[in-house]
C-alpha positions in Angstrom: 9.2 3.0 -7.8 6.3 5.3 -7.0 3.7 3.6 -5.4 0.3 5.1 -3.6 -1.7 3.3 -1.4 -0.3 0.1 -1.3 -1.7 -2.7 0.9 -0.1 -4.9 2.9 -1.1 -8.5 2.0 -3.4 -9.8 -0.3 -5.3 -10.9 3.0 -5.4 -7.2 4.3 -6.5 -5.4 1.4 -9.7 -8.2 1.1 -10.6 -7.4 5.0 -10.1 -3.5 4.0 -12.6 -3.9 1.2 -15.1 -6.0 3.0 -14.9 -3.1 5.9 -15.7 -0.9 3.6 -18.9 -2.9 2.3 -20.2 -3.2 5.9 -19.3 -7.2 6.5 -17.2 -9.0 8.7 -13.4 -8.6 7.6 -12.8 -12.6 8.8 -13.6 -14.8 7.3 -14.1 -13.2 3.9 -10.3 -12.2 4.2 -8.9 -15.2 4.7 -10.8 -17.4 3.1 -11.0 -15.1 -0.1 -7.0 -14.8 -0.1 -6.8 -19.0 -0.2 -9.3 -18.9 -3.3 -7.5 -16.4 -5.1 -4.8 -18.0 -4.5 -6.2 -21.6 -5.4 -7.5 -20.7 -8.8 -4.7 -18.4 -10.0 -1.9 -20.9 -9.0 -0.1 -19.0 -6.0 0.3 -19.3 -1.9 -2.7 -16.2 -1.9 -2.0 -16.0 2.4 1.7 -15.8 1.8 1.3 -12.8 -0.4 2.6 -9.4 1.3 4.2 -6.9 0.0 6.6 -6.3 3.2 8.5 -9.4 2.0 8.9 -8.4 -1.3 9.7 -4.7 -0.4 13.0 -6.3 1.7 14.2 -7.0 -1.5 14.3 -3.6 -3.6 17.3 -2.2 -4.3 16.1 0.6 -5.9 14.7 3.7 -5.1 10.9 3.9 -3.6 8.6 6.7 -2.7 6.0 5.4 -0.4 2.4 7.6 -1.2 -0.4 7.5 1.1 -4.0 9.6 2.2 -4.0 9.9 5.7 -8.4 9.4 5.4 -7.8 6.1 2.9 -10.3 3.7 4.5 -8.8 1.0 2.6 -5.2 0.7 3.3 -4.1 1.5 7.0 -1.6 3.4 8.3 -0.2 0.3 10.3 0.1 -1.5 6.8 1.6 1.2 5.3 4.6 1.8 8.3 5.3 -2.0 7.9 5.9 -2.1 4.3 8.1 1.6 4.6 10.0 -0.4 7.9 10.8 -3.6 5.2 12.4 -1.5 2.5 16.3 -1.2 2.6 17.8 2.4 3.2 18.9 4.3 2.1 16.7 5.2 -0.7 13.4 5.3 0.7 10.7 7.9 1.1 6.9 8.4 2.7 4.7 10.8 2.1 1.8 11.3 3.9 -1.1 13.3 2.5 -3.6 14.5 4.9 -6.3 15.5 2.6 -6.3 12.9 0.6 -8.8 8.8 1.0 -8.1 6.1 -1.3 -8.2 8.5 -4.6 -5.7 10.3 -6.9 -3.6 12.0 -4.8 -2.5 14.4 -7.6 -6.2 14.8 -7.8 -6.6 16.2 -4.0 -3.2 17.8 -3.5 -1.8 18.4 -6.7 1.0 20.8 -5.4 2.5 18.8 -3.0 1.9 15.2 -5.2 4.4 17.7 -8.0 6.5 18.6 -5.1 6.8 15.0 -3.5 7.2 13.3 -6.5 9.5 16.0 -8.7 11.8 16.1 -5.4 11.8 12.3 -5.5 12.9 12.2 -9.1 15.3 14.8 -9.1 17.4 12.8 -6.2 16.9 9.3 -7.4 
C-alpha cells in the first residue's frame, strides 16, 4: 500500500477541512462525522484509520507534505505508530501541502516509491 496524506479519523479530516475554510473545527467535526455516518449506515466517530492500519499485514509506505494544512503531522505519527513492523515506511516531503507529491518533488516521490517497491 502507497498511501499520501492520509487522515486520521473521519472526525479529523472534517475539523482539518473546516480549518481550512476559516470555521470553528467543533462542532462541525463531530457533528458532521455522526451524519455521515447516520445516512451512509456506519459508526462515522468510530472511523480511524489507526485501527484499521493495526491490522495490515502487508507492506505500507506512509507519504506526507510537511506544509499539508489538511492532515497533521500528529495524525500522521499515530497511524505510522499503529502499523505492524516490520514492513513499514514514512516519508516526509518538506516541500510539498496537500497536493501531488510527484507533482512537487518528483525525484524523491520516484526514489521513495521505486525503493519501496523494489524491497516489498
Amino acid at each position: 500500500i502507497v498511501a499520501e496524506a492520509p487522515f486520521l479519523s473521519l472526525q479529523t479530516h472534517l475539523k482539518g477541512k473546516a480549518r481550512l475554510l476559516g470555521f470553528p473545527q467543533q462542532p462541525f467535526g463531530f457533528l458532521t462525522s455522526f451524519w455521515i455516518g447516520v445516512q451512509n449506515g456506519f459508526y462515522g466517530w468510530g472511523f480511524r484509520v489507526d485501527k484499521y492500519a493495526a491490522n495490515l499485514r502487508c507492506p505500507v509506505l506512509l507519504q506526507y507534505g510537511a506544509r499539508d494544512p489538511l492532515v497533521l503531522q500528529s495524525e500522521l505519527d499515530a497511524i505510522y505508530a499503529a502499523l505492524p513492523p516490520p514492513h513499514k515506511s514514512l516519508e516526509i516531503y518538506e516541500e510539498a501541502a496537500h497536493e501531488s507529491l510527484l507533482g512537487v518533488e518528483p525525484a524523491h516521490w520516484m526514489k521513495a516509491v521505486g525503493d519501496f517497491l523494489k524491497t516489498h
